[in-house]
N, C-alpha and C positions, 0 to 999 in steps of 0.2 A: 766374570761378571757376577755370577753369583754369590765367592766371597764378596766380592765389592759392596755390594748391594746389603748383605749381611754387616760387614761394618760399617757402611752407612747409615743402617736402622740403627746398630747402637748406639751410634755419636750422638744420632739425633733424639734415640731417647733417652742419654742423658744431658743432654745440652736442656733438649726441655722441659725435663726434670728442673734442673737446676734455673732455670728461669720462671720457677713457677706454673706448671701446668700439671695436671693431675693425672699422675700416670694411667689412671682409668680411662681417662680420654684417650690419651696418647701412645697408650701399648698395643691396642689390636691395631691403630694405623700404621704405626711402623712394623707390626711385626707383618703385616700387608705387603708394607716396600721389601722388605728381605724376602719375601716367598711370590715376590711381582715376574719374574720371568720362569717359575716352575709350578706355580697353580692358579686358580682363579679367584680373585680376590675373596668373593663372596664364602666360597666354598670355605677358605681360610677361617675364615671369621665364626663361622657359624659350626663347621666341622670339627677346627680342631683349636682354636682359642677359646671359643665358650664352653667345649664341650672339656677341658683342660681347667679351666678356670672354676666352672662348676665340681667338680670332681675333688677340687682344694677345698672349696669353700663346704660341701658333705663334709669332708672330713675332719675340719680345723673349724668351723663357725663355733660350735660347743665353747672349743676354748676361748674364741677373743668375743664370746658374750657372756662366758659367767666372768673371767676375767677380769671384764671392765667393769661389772657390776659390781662385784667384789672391791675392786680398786676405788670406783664412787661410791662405796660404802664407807670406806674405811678414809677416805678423805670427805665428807661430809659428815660423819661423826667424830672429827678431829683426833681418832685414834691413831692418823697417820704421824700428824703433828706432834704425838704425845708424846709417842717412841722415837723421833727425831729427835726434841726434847731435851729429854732427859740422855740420851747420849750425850748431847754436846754439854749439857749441866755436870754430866760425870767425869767428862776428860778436861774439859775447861779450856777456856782460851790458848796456853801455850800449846796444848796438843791440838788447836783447831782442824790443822789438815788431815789428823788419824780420826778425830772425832764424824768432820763429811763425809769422808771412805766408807767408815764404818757406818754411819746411818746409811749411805747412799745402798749399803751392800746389805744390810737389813729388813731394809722394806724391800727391796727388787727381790730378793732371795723367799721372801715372804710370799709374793706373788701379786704385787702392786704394779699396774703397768708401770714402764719405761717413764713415759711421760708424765706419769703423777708423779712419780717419785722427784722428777724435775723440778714440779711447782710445789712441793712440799716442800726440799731440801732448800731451794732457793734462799728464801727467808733467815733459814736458821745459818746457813753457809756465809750470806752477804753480814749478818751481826758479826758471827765467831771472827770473818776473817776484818771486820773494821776495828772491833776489839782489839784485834793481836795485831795489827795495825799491814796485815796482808796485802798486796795488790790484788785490787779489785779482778784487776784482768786476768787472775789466776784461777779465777771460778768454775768458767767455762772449764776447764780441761781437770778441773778437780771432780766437777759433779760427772763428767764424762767417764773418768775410769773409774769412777764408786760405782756408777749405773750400769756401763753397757760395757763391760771385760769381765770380771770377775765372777759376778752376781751373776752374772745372763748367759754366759755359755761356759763357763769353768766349773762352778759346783756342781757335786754329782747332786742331780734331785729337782732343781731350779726350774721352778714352773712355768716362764718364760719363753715365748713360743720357738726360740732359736733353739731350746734344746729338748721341743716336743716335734717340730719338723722329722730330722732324720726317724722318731724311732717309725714312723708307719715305710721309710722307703729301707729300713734294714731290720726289720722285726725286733728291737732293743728298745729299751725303758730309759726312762729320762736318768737313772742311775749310772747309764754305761759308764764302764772303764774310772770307777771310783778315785785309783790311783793316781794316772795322768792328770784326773778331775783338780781334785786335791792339790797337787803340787802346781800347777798351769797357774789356779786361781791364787798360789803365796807367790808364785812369779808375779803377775802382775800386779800384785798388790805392792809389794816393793817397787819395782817400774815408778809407779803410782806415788808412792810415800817418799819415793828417791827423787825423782824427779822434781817435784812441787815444791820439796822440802830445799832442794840444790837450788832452783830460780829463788823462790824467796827469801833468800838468804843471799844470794846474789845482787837482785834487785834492791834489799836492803840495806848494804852496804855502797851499795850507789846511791840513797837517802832515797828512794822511792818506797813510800807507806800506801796504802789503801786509797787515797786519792779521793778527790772532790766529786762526787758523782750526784745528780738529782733526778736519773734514769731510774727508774723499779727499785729505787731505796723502798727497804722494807723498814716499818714500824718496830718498836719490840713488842714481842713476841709473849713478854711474861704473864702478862694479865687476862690474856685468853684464856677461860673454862677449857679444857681437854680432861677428856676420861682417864684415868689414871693407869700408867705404861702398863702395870704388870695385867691387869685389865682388856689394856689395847693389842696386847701381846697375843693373846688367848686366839684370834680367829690365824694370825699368821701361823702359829704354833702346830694348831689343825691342822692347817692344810700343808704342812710341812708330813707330820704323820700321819694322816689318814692316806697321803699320798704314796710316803713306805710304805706301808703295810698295804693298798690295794696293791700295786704295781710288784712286788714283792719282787728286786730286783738279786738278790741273795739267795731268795729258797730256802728262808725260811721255813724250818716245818712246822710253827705255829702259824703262820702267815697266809694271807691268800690266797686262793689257788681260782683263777680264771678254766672253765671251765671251755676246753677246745670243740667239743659237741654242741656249742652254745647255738651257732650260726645255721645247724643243720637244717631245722625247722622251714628254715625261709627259700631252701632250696626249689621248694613248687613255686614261688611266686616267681623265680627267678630274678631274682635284684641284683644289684650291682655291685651291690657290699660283700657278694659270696666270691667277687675276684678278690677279695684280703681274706686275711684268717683270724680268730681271736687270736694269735700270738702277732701279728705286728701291728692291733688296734687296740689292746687293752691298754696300753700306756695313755693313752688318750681315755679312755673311761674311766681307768682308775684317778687320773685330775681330774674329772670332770665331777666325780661324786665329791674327792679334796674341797675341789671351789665350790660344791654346793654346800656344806659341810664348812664353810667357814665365812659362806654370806649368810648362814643364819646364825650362825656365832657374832660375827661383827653386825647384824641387824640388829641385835639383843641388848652388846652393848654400847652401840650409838644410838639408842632407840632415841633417847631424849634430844641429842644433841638435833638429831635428826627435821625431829619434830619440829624444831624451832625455824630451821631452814626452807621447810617448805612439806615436810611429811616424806616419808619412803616410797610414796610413788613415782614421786618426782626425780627421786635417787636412781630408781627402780628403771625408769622410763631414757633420764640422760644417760645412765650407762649401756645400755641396750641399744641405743643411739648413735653412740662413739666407736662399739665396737663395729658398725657394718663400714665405716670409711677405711676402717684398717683393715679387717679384713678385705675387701673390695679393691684397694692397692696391692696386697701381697698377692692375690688372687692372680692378677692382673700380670706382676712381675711373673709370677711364676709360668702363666701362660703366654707370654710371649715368649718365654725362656723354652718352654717347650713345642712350640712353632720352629723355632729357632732348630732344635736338635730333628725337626722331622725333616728338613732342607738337605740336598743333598750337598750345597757348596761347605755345607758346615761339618761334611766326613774328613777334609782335610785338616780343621783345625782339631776335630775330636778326635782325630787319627793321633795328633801329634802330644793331645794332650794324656791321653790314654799312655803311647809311648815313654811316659817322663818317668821313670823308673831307677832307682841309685839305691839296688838292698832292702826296699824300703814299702814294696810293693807294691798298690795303689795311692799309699797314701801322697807319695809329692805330689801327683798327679790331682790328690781330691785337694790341698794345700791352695796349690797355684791357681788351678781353674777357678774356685770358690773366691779367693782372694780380688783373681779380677773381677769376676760377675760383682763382687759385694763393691769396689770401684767404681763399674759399671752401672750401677743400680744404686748406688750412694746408700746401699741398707743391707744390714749383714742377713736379715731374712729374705728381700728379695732376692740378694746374690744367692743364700742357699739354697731357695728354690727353684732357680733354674739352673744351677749347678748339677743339683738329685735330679729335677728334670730333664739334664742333657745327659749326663753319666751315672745317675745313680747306681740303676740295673748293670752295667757294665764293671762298677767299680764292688759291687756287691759279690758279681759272679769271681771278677779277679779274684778277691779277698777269700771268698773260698774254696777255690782252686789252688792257692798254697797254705790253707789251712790258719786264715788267720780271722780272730773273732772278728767280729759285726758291729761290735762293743766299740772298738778302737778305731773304727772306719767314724761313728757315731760323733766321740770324741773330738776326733780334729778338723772336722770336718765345721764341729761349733766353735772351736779356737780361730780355727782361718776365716768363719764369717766378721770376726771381730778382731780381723786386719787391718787390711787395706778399705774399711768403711766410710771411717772419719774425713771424706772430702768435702772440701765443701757444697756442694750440692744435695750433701745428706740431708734429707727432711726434719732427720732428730734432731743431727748438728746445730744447723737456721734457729732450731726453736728452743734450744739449749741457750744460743748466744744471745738472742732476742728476750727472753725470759729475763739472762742477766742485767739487759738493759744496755748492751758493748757490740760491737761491732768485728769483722771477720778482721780488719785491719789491726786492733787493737787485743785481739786475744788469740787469734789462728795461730800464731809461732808456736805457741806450748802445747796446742793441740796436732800440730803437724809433726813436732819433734813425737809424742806420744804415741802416733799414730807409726809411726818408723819403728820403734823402739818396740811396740806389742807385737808387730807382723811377726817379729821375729821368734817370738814365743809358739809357734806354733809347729816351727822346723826342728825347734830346741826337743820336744817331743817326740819329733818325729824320730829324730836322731837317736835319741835316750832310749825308744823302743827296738828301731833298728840294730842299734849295736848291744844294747842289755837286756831289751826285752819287755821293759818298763811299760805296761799299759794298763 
């Protein structure tokens, strides 16, 4: 009864995910029903969801509030627009679909959220691919692996909170495991380039062009003022190194050196921050000073643009805004996720998943579980949050019980959130297709073939390390 009851909570919180309802609401109720024949409701909610939930949001609010501020900076001083731009002005229509990748991998790597990057790209993606005379319906699944594979959990460094999650549950930097980094993100980028490149060349010799659309047609684009790229460049650039160099993921002996005695001080007040250590929360500071350190850079130079739109308060005020919804959902995923792992009916499945082992160590085991939770949760952050949340600790102690870094648990661990995600009931999904102005009937195929096709990039890794070593 207990499993049962356990996979009945998750049906139900993704069904009503996927129908619309806001996992805020809908996570401490189910995670209720799963923990309804072994505690007391109340107890649930108030013990150990909020007090879960809260503990996320300590530690990750920093990042999805300078984040988003930084991101509605850089999109209201049309800085974002600029460096889209001139990408697609430099590769030009016939390379239209290396031109979207590459901006889309640009600004996200930069450190613009997820979804700005959407409505930025949008524009400049629906011209290039009418131009080149593209199917419109190849959009969706273009701006999907420019955004959310490559840029968001593949590069080593990528500010993006999928691969600022793991370092606080394994003490590692958003740098881990450079190597697998590097190679993961030219696998899917080919994926990506092969793919899109093969349909639309398919599609066009069956005479299908770009099509009739009067859905989210954009305008061109040319006559718009935007600050000029090398300009717009300048705040991503920052917080690309300022972000090296605090986090100083190499050891550098110029570099900076976080000081481990930092935390001592607070010991009389007795807080709660003294159960982490400056080694597995500096990777979170050291971004944290990056994005401040490049929302004054990009405040400087969208000052004017700014101005015109309504003043930096207002920039200042919406971004700060946007980030408590996203945080407050992952909050949420993550603490039912970890209701979930305190249940005793769920020793069986974390029994089995713990067991999944082939040479390989923890890692199939972090692979799989991840993959489903990110199905699960229709979001490669939610699924990894309660993935670290049910096994983290577990897959931590594995990993150094046969001597293998921390770095490489880090790694694929943000390769597998950005599996099995792309369902439709993803939030990002909905508002990726919606944006383009299309429909799941009309563009899902090339996002579902895509979605099959990247899962597998993550075992490729796995294998590559197990047999050569490769991390």
């Amino acid at each position: 009864m207990d499993l049962f009851l356990i996979m009945v909570s998750l049906i139900l919180l993704m069904y009503f995910a996927y129908r619309g309802y806001s996992i805020i609401l809908v996570a401490p109720l189910f995670a209720i029903v799963a923990a309804f024949t072994e505690f007391s409701s109340m107890p649930v909610y108030s013990e150990i969801f909020m007090i879960k939930a809260a503990e996320y949001f300590k530690t990750y609010f920093p990042i999805f509030l300078l984040g988003a501020v930084f991101a509605k900076i850089m999109e209201a001083g049309g800085m974002a627009s600029s460096i889209a731009a001139i990408i697609s002005r430099s590769l030009g229509k016939e390379r239209a679909i290396l031109a979207v990748l590459l901006g889309c991998g640009v600004l996200t790597y930069g450190g613009l959220s997820v979804f700005v990057v959407v409505f930025v790209m949008y524009p400049f993606t629906a011209l290039l691919f009418r131009e080149a005379g593209i199917p419109k319906r190849l959009i969706p699944a273009t701006l999907w692996m420019g955004i959310f594979t490559y840029a968001m959990v593949a590069i080593p460094g990528t500010p993006q909170i999928q691969n600022i999650i793991p370092t606080t549950f394994f003490g590692t930097s958003t740098w881990a495991s450079p190597i697998s980094g590097f190679l993961s993100a030219l696998v899917y980028f080919a994926i990506s380039w092969c793919w899109v490149t093969y349909r639309y060349r398919k599609l066009a010799s069956q005479g299908e062009g770009y099509g009739n659309h009067a859905k989210h047609e954009p305008e061109h684009l040319g006559s718009k003022i935007l600050p000029h790229w090398t300009l717009s460049l300048l705040p991503l650039v920052a917080v690309i190194l300022v972000n090296l160099y605090m986090s100083n993921p190499f050891d550098w002996s110029l570099a900076y050196h976080w000081d481990p005695q930092m935390l001592e001080p607070f010991k009389a007040l007795q807080l709660s921050l003294l159960s982490s250590s400056v080694q597995k929360i500096y990777a979170i500071w050291s971004l944290d000073i990056a994005l401040f350190v490049g929302i004054v850079l990009a405040a400087i130079v969208g000052w004017k643009p700014i101005g015109r739109k309504g003043g930096m308060v207002h920039v200042f005020n919406a971004g700060a805004q946007s980030s408590l919804s996203a945080i407050l959902n992952t909050a949420s995923g993550y603490a039912f996720g970890s209701v979930i792992s305190k249940l005793a009916g769920f020793s069986v499945v974390k029994q089995a998943l713990l067991n999944l082992n082939i040479g390989s160590g923890p890692l199939l085991s972090v692979a799989i579980t991840t993959n489903i939770m990110a199905a699960l949760t229709g979001s490669a952050s939610g699924g990894m949050t309660i993935a670290l949340g049910m096994l983290g600790s577990d897959w931590l102690s594995w990993a150094q019980s046969i001597g293998m870094s921390p770095d490489i648990l880090h790694r694929i661990i943000c390769l597998a959130s950005a599996g099995i995600d792309a369902v439709p009931h993803n939030g990002a999904l909905v508002t990726v297709i919606s944006v383009c102005g299309l429909s799941h009937k009309e563009s899902y195929y090339d996002l579902f073939m895509l979605m099959i096709l990247k899962t597998f990039v993550v075992f490729l890794f796995i294998a590559l390390y197990s047999f050569f070593g490769i991390g």
